[in-house]
Structures are given as C-alpha cells and as structure tokens.
VEXTI-430821 format. One record per residue (C-alpha): residue in three letters; residue number from 0; x, y, z. Coordinates in steps of 0.001 Angstrom, whole numbers, plus 500000, padded with zeros to 6 digits. Example, Ala and Ser with C-alpha at 12.3 -4.5 7.8 and 13.67 -1.06 7.14 Angstrom:
BEGIN
residuo,num,u,v,w
ALA,0,512300,495500,507800 $
SER,1,513670,498940,507140 $
% end
This chain:
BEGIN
residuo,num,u,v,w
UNK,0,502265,501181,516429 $
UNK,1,503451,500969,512904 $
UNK,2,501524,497974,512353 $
UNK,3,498229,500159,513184 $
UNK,4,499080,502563,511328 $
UNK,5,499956,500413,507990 $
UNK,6,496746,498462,507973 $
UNK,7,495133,501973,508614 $
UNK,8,496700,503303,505452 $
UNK,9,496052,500438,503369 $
UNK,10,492620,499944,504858 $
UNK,11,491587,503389,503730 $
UNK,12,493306,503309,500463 $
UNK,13,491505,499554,499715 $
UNK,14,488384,500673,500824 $
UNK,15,488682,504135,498604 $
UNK,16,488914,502182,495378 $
UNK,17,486778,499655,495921 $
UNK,18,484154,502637,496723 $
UNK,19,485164,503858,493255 $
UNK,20,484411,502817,489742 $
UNK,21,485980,500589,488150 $
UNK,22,487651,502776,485684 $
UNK,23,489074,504931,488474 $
UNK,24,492742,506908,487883 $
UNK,25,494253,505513,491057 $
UNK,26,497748,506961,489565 $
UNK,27,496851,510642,489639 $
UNK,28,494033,511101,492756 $
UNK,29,495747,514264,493885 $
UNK,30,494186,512969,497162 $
UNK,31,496001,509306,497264 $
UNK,32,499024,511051,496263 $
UNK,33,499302,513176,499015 $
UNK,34,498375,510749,501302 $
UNK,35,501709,509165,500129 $
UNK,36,503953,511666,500090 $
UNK,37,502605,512244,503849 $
UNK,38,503593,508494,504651 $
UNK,39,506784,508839,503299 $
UNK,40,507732,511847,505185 $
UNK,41,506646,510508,508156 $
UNK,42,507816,506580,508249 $
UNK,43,510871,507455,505525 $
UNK,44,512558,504388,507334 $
UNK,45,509709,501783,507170 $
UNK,46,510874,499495,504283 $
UNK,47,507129,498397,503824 $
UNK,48,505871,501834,503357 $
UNK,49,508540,502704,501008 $
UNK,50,508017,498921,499143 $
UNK,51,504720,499860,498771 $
UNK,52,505178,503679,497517 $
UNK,53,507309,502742,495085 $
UNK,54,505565,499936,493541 $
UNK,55,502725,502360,493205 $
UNK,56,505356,504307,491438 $
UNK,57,506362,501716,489038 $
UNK,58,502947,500599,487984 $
UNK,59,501732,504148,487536 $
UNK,60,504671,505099,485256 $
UNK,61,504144,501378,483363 $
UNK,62,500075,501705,483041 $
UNK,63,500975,505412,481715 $
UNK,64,503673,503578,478478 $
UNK,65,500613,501455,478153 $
UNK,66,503343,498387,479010 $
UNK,67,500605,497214,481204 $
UNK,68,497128,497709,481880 $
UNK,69,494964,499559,484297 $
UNK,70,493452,496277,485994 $
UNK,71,496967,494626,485998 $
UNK,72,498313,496977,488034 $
UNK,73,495383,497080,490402 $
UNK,74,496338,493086,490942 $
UNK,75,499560,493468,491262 $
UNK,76,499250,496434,493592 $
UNK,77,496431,493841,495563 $
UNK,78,498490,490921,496007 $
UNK,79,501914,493188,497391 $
UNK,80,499559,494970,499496 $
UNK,81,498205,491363,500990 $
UNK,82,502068,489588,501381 $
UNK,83,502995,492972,502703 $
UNK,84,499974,493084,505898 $
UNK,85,501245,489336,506701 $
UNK,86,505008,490357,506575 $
UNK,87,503975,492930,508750 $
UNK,88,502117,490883,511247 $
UNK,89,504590,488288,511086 $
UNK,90,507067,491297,512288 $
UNK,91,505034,492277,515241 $
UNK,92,504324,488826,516396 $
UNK,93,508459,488436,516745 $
UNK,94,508144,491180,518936 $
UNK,95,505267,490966,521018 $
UNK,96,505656,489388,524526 $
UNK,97,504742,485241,524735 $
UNK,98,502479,484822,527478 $
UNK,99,501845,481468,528632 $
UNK,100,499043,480742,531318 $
% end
C-alpha cells in the first residue's frame, strides 16, 4: 500500500514539472507544498516520505542563498527521487510472498 501510494506521489509531482516550464518555482507552488504537508501528516512515520520532504526542504532553502542553482536542485531532487522508488521496491519485494510453481 505505501509503495502505491509513493510512486503515486512522485508520479504526479514528476509529471507536474515536467508539464511545466523550465523556469518553474518548484520551491513555492502553494499547490506542491500542500501536497507535502498532506503526506507528512498522513505517513509521518515513512522514512522515505520524510527523506524526500526534507530534501525538498534543503534544496529550496539552498537555491533561495543562491548556494546552488535552480537546475541543480531539480537533479539532485531527480536522482533521490529514482534511488528512493528502487529502495522502495526493494522493501516490498522482502515482503511479498515467494511463490514457486
């Protein structure tokens, strides 16, 4: 269930920037912040959900001192997001049932 509902979130963040232009202010979409908060309250135990939140955090606050820029934090976000949907997957496969035939 969690697993669904991670690659749900992500999906429909991914898929909501790469709709948007390139220039887009990912760090203060009242609409993607929301969505977070909402995460948060709801899976405040997930340690991927709250990895990823504040990461999001972190880059936002950095790209804002100017100690990085907009498109570095977009890859950095990218490639957590990625390692995070395989640690996830690699979490539900350790607990799904192996059926042999």
């Amino acid at each position: 269930m969690k697993l669904a509902i991670l690659l749900n979130l992500l999906v429909l963040v991914t898929a909501a920037h790469a709709q948007e232009p390139a220039q887009a202010d990912y760090c203060h979409d009242a609409s993607i912040n929301n969505d977070w908060r909402k995460h948060i309250a709801a899976y405040p135990q997930d340690p991927i959900i709250l990895k990823l939140a504040g990461l999001r955090e972190g880059l936002c606050l950095m790209i804002e001192r100017g100690q990085i820029t907009q498109e570095q934090g977009i890859n950095i976000w990218e490639d957590e997001r990625q390692r995070s949907l395989v640690d996830r997957n690699k979490e539900q496969a350790l607990h799904m049932p192996n059926y042999s035939l």
